[in-house]
C-alpha positions as CSV (number, residue, x, y, z in Angstrom):
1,X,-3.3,-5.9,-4.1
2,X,-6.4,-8.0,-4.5
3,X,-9.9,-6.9,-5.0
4,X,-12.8,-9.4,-4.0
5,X,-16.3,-10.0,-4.2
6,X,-18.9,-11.3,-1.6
7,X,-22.5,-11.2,-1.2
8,X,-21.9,-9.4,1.8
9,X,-20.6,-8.1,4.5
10,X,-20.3,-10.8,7.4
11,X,-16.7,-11.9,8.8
12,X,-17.2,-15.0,7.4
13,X,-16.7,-13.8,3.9
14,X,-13.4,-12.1,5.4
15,X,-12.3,-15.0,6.6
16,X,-13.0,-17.1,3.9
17,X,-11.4,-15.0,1.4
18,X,-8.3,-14.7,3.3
19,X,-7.8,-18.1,4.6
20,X,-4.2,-18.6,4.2
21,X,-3.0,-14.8,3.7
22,X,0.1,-13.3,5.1
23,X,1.1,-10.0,5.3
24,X,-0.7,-6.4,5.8
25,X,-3.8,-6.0,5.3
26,X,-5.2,-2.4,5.3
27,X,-8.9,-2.3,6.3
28,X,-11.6,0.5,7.3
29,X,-12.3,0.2,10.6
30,X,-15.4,-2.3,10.1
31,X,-16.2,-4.8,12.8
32,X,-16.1,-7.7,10.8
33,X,-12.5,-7.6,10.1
34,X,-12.0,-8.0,14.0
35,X,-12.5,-12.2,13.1
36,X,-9.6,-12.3,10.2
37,X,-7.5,-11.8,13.4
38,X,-8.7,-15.5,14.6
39,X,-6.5,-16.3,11.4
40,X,-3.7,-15.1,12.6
41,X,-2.7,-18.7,14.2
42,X,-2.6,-20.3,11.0
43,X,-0.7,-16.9,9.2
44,X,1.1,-13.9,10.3
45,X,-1.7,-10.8,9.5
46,X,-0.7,-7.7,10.7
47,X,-4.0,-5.4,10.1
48,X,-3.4,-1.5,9.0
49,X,-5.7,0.5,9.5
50,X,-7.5,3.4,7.7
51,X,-6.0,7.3,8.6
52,X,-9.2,8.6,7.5
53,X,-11.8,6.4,9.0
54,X,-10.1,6.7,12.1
55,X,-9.8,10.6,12.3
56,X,-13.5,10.4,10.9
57,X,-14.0,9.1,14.5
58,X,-12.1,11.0,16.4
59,X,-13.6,13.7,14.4
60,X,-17.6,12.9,15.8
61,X,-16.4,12.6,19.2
62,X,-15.0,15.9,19.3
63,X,-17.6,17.6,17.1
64,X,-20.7,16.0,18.8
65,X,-18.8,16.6,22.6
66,X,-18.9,12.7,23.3
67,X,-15.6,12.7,24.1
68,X,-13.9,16.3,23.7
69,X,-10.3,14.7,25.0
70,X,-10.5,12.9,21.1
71,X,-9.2,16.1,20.0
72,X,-5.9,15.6,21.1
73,X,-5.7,12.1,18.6
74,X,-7.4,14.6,16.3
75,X,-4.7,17.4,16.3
76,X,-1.8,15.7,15.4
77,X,-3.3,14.1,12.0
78,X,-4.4,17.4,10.7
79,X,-1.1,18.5,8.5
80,X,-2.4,14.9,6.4
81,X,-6.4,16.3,6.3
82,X,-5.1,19.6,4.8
83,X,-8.4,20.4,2.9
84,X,-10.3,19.5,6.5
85,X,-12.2,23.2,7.3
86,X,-12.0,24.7,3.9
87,X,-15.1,25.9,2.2
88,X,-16.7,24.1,-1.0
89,X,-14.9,26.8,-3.2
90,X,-11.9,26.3,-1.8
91,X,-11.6,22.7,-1.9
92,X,-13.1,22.8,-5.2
93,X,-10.1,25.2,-6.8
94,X,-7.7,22.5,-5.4
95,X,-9.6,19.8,-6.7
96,X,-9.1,21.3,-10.1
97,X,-5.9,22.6,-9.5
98,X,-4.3,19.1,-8.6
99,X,-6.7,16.3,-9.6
100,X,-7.7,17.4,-13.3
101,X,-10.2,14.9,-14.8
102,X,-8.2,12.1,-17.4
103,X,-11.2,11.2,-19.5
């Protein structure tokens, strides 16, 4: 696991900062990662990418009625979004319940 620094968010900074990686990378989602795959002929990179930027997606097509068939990608990941439709209470009892704070 490696944590990086650029000044900002351009594909070139991706690609610069993994020149000569192999192996997984997990990523968001965001557009710029689509050139580290142009890396890919000087190393194997297998991209992995994020459950929960992806069902965010699915999520705004379904609520907003773009796309209402995204629900059936949306379905299937709900038993990992458990919290997903709970109110603020709710997910705030859990929250203390299983995440206490470790200051």
């Amino acid at each position: 696991m490696a944590f990086t620094y650029a000044p900002g968010r351009s594909g070139k900074y991706a690609s610069e900062i993994l020149q000569g990686f192999e192996g997984t990378l997990q990523v968001d989602g965001y557009a710029a990662y689509n050139r580290v795959l142009d890396l890919r002929d000087s190393a194997p990179i297998q991209l992995a990418y994020c459950w929960a930027h992806a069902r965010r997606k699915l999520y705004e097509l379904t609520h907003n009625n773009v796309a209402p068939i995204a629900e059936e990608g949306l379905n299937p990941l709900a038993p990992h979004f458990p919290v997903q439709g709970l109110s603020f209470l709710a997910k705030k009892s859990l929250a203390t319940a299983n995440s206490p704070i470790l200051a």
